[in-house]
C-alpha positions in Angstrom: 104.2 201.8 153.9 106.4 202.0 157.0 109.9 200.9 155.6 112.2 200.0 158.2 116.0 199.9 158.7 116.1 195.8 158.5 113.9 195.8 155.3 116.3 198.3 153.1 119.3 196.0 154.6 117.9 192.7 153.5 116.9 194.5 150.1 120.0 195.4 149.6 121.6 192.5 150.4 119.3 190.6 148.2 119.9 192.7 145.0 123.7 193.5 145.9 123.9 189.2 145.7 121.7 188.7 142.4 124.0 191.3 140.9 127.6 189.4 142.4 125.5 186.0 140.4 125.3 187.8 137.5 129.0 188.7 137.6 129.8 185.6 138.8 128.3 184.0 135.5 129.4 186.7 133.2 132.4 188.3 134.2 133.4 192.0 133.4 133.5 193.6 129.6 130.1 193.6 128.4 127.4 196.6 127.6 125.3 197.5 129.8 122.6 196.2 128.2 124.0 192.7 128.8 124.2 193.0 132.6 120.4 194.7 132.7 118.8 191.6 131.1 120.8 189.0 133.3 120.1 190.9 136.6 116.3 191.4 135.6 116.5 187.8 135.1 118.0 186.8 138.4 115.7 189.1 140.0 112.4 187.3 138.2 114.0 184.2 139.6 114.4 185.4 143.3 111.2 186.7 142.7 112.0 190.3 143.3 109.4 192.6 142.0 110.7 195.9 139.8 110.0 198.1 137.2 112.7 198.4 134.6 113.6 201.5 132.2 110.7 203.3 133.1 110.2 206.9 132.8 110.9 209.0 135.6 107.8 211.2 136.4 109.1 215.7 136.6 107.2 217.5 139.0 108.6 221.2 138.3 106.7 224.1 140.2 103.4 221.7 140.1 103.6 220.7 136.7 103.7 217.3 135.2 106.6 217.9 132.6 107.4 214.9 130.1 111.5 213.5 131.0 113.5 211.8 129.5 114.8 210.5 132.5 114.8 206.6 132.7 115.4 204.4 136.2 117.4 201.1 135.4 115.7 199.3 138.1 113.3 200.5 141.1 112.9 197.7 143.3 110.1 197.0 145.2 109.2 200.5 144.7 112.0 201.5 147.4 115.3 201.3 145.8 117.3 202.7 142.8 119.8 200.6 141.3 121.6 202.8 138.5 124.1 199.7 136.2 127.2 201.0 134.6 129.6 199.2 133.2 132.7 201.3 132.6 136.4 201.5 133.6 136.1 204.2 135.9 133.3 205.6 138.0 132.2 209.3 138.1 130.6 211.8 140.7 128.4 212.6 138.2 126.6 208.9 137.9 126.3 209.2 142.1 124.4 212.5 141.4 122.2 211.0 138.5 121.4 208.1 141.3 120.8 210.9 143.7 118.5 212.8 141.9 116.6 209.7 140.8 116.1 208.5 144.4 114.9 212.5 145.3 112.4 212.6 142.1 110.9 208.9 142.8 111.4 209.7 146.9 113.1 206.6 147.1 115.0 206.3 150.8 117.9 204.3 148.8 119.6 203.8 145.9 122.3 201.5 144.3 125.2 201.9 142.0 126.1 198.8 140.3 129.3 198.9 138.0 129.9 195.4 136.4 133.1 196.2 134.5 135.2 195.5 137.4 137.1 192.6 138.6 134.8 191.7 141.4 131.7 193.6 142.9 131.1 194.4 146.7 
């Protein structure tokens, strides 16, 4: 699949505004959990296609290892959206993203925090 420039823009912009609806309804303070079901949700409903929680497949030195690495959302099978809800962010959640995006080679990647007073 050729994925163009105007494609991963309008993705984002699609799941960036599903996410500043769920906000929008919900407001900051909740688990996780909470925001993941909503934004699935609002995704179903703009009928944006995803995979949710799934296992993230290891290739190490040609071998198929069994991880227990989990992808919040992939959408469309082109972009990782990593949730958090938390008071402060951390380099280490833009590495996890990272490294998701390299191990599904996904060209983009999301990270969503909904405990904050308004998303952008």
């Amino acid at each position: 699949m050729n994925i163009t420039r105007t494609y991963l823009k309008d993705l984002i912009y699609q799941v960036n505004g599903a996410a500043i609806e769920v906000h929008k309804n919900l407001g900051p303070g909740l688990l996780e959990s909470v925001y993941h079901q909503c934004l699935k949700k609002e995704l179903e409903l703009r009928k944006i296609k995803y995979p949710s929680e799934f296992l993230i497949p290891l290739n190490y030195k040609g071998y198929e290892l069994e991880s227990k690495l989990r992808c919040d959302l992939f959408i469309e099978n082109t972009l990782v959206v990593e949730l958090k809800s938390v008071a402060e962010t951390s380099p280490i959640f833009e590495a996890q993203l990272l490294t998701y995006m390299n191990l599904l080679n996904a060209p983009i990647g999301l990270l969503i925090n909904f405990n904050v007073k308004n998303i952008y």
